[in-house]
C-alpha positions as CSV (number, residue, x, y, z in Angstrom):
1,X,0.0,2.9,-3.6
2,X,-2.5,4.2,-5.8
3,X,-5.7,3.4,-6.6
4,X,-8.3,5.1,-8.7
5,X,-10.5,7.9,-8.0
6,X,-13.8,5.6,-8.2
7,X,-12.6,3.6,-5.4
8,X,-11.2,5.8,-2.6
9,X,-8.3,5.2,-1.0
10,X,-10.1,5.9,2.2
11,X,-12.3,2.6,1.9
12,X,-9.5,0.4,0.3
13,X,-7.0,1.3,3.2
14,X,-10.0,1.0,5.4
15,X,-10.5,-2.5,4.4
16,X,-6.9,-3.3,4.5
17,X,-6.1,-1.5,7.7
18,X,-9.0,-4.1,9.0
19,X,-7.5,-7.1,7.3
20,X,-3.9,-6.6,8.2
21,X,-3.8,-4.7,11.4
22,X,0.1,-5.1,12.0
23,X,1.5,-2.7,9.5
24,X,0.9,1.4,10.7
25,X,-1.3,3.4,7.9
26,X,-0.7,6.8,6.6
27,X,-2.7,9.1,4.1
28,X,-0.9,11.8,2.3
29,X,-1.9,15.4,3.2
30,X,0.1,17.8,2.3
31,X,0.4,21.2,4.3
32,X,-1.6,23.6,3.5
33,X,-0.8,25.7,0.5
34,X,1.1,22.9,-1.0
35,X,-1.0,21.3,-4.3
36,X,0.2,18.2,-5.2
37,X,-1.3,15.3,-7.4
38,X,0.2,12.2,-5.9
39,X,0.7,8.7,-7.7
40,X,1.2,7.4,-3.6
41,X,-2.0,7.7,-1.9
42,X,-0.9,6.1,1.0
43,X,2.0,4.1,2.5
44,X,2.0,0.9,5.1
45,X,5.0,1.0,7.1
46,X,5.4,-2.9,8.2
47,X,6.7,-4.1,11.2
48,X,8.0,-7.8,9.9
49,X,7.5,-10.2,6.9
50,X,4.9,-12.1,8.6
51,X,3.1,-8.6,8.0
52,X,4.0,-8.4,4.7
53,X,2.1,-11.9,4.3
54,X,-1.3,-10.6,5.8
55,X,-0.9,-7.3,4.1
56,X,-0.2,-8.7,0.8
57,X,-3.2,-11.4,1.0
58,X,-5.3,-7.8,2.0
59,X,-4.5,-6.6,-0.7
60,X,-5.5,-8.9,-3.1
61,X,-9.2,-9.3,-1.5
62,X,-9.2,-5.4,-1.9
63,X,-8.4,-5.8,-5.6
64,X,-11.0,-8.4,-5.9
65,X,-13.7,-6.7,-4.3
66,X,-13.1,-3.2,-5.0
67,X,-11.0,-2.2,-7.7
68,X,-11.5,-5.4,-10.6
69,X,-14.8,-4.9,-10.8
70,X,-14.2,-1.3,-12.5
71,X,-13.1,-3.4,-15.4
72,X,-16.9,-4.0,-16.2
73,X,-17.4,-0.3,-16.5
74,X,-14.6,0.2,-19.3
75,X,-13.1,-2.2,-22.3
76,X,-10.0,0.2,-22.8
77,X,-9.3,0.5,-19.1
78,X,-8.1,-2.0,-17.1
79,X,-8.2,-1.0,-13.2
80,X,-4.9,-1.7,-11.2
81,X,-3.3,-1.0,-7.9
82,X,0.1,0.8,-7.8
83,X,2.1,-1.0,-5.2
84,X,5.7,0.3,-4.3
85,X,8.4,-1.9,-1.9
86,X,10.7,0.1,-1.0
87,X,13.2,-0.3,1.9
88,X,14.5,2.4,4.0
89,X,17.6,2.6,1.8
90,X,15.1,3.8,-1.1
91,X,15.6,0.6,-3.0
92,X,12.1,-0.6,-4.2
93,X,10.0,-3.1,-6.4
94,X,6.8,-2.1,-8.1
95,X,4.3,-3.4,-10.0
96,X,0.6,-3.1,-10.7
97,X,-1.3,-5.7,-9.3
98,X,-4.6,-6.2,-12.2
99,X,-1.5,-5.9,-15.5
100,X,1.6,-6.8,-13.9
101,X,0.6,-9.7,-11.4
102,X,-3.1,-10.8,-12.0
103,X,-3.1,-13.9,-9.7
104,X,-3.4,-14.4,-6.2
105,X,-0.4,-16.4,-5.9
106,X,1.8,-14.4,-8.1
107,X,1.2,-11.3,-5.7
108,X,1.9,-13.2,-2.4
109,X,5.0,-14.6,-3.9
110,X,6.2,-11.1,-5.7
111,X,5.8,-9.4,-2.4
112,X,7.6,-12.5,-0.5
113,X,10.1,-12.2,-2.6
114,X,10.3,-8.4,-2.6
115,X,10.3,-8.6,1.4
116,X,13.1,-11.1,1.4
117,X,14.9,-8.9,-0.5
118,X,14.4,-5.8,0.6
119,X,13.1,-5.6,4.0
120,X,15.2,-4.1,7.0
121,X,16.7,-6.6,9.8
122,X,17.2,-3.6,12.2
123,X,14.4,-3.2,13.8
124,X,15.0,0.1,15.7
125,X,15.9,1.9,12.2
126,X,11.5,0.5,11.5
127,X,10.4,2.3,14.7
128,X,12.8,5.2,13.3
129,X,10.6,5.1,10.6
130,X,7.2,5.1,12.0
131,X,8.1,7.9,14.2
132,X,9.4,10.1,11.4
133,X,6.4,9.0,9.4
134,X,3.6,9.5,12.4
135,X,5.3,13.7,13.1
136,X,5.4,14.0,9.5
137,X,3.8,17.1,8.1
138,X,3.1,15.1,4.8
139,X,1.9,12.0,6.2
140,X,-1.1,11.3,8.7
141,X,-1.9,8.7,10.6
142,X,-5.1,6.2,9.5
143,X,-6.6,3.8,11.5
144,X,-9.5,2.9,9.6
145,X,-11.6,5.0,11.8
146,X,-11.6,8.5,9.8
């Protein structure tokens, strides 16, 4: 997911690592000596659709209180969140929540939907994931904390 420079990705996870405490958080941060501009700030690996749920109703009070407001500063640009579902296949959905979807209730059902869809019913190939994820050299972990 990616959200503008004026907002940091820092505070917006923050606030949805608050709101929906079930999904496990990670930052990008590359090794050292590796440069890299990256449209994925972050990722939420999430343990179940009832996860999905809270997350996705996180991240519309993040877009509300954080990143719409931007739109006040600038007529030409119209602030958005990224937001990429992808499976562990690599299959995904994405959209931009602010163009794309612009209502509450069109994000909770795009990302029900996506979840349906999408989401894994093996639930050791999700702690699989988290593990890889959490010893990543790429990824690190965020609790909110940092």
């Amino acid at each position: 997911m990616h959200v503008k420079d004026s907002v940091t990705a820092d505070r917006f996870l923050a606030l949805l690592a608050d709101q929906a405490p079930q999904g496990h958080y990670f930052v990008a941060q590359p090794p050292p000596g590796i440069i890299m501009t990256a449209a994925i700030d972050w990722r939420v690996i999430l343990p179940d659709n009832e996860a999905a749920a809270e997350l996705a109703t996180a991240l519309w009070r993040g877009y509300e209180s954080l990143v719409k407001p931007l739109g006040k500063r600038s007529r030409h640009e119209k602030p958005g969140i990224f937001i990429q579902i992808k499976n562990l296949a690599g299959d995904c959905d994405q959209f931009t929540v602010g163009t794309d979807v612009d209502k509450k209730d069109g994000l909770l059902h795009r990302v029900k939907e996506s979840v349906a869809v999408l989401s894994s019913r093996n639930n050791e190939a999700v702690l699989r994931e988290i593990e890889q994820t959490s010893s990543s050299d790429y990824w690190r972990s965020f609790t909110g904390q940092s």
